[in-house]
TORPA-4810 file (N, C-alpha, C, O; in nm, 3 decimals):
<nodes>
NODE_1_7.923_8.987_8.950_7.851_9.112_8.964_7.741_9.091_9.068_7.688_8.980_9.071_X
NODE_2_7.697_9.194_9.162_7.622_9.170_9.240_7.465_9.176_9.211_7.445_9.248_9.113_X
NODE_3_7.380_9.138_9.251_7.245_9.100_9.228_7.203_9.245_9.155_7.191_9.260_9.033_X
NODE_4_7.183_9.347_9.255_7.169_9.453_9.241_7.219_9.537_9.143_7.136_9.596_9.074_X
NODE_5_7.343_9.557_9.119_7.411_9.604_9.003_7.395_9.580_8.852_7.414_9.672_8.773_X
NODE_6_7.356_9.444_8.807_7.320_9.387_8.742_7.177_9.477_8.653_7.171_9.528_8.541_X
NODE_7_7.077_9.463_8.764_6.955_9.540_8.775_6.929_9.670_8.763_6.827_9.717_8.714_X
NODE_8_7.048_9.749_8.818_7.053_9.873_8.818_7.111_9.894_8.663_7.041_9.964_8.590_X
NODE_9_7.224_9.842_8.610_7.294_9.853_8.451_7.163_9.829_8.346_7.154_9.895_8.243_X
NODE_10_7.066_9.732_8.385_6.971_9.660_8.294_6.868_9.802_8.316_6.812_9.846_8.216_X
NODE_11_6.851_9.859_8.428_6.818_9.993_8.436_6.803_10.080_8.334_6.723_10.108_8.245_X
NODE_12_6.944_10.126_8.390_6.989_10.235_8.291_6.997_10.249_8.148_6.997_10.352_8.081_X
NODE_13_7.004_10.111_8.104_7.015_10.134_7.945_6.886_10.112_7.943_6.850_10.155_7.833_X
NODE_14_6.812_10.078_7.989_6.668_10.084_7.902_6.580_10.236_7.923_6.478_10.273_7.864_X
NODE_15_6.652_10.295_8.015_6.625_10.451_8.044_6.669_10.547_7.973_6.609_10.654_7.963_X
NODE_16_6.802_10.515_7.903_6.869_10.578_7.810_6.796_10.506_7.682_6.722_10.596_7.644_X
NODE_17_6.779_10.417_7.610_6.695_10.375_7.504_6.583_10.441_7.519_6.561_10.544_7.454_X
NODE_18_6.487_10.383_7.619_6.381_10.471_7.644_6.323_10.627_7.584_6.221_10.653_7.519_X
NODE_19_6.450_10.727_7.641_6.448_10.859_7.615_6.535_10.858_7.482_6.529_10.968_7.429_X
NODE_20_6.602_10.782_7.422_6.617_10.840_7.261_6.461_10.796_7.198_6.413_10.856_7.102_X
NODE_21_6.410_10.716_7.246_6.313_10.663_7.162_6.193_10.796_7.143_6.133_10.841_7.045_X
NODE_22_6.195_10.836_7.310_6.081_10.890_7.322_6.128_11.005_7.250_6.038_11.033_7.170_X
NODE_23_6.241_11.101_7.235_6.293_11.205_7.128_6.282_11.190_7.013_6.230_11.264_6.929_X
NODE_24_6.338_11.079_7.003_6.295_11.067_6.818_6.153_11.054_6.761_6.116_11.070_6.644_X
NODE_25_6.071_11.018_6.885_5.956_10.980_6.768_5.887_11.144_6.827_5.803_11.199_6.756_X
NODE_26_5.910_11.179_6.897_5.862_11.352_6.931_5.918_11.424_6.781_5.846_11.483_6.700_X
NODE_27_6.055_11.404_6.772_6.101_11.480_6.667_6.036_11.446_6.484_6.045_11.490_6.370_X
NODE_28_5.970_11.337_6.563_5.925_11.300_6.410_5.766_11.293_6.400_5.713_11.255_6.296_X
NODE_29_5.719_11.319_6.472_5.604_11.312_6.519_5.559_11.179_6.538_5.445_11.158_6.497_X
NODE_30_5.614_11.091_6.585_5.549_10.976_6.591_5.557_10.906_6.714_5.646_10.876_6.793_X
NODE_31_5.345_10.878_6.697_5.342_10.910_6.852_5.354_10.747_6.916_5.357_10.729_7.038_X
NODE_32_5.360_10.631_6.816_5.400_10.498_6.834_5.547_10.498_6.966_5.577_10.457_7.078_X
NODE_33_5.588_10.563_6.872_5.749_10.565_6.913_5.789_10.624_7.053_5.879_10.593_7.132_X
NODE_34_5.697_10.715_7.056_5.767_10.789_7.161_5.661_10.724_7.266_5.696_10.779_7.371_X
NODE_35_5.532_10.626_7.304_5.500_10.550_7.375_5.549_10.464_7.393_5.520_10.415_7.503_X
NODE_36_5.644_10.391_7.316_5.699_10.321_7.338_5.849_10.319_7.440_5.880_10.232_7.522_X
NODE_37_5.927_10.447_7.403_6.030_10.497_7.457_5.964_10.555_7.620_6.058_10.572_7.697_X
NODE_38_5.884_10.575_7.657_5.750_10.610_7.751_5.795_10.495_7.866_5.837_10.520_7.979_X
NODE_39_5.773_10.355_7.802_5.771_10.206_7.836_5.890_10.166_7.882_5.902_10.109_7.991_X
NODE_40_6.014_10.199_7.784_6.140_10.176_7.849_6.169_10.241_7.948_6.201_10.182_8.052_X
NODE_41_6.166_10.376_7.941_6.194_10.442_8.048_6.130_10.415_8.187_6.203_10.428_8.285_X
NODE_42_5.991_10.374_8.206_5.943_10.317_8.299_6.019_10.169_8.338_6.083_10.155_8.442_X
NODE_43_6.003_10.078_8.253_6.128_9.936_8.248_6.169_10.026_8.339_6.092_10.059_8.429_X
NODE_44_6.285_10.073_8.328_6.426_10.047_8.336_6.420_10.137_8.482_6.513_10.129_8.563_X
NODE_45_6.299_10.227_8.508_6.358_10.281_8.631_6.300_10.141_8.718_6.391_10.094_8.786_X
NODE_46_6.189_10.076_8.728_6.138_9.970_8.796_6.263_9.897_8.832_6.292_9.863_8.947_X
NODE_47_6.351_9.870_8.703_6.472_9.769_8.704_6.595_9.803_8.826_6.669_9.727_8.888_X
NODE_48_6.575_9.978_8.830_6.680_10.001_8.879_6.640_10.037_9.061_6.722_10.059_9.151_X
NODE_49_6.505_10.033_9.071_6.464_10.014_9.169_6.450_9.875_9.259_6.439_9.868_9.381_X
NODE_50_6.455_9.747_9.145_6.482_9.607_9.239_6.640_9.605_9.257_6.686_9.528_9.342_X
NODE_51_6.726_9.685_9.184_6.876_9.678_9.214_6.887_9.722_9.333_6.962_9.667_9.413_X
NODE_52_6.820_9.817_9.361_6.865_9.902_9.477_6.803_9.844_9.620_6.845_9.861_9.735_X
NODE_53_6.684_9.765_9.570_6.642_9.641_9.678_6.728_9.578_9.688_6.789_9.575_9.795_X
NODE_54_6.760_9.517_9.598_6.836_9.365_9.642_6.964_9.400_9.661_7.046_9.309_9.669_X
NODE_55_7.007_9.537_9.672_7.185_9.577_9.700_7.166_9.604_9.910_7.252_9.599_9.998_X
NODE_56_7.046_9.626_9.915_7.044_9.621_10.047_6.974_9.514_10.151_6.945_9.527_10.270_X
NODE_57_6.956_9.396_10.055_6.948_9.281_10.139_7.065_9.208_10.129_7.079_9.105_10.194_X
</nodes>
């Protein structure tokens, strides 16, 4: 798998975790949860932003 791709997959699922997290704890009111899901979603776009570096070096 290429450097990048790797980074970009490690991405996405933490963007998709991320946003269930941050839904569920909205839906439940809990505001732990959905800062936390806040966090992944940040992760994972950062992640998918060194993929997209290192797919073009």
């Amino acid at each position: 798998m290429p450097d990048g791709l790797s980074d970009k997959v490690k991405g996405a699922v933490n963007k998709v975790k991320g946003e269930a997290k941050d839904q569920w704890g909205n839906a439940t009111n809990n505001r732990s949860l959905q800062a936390e899901g806040k966090v992944d979603k940040a992760k994972g776009e950062v992640q998918q932003k060194v993929g997209e570096i290192k797919d073009r070096h």
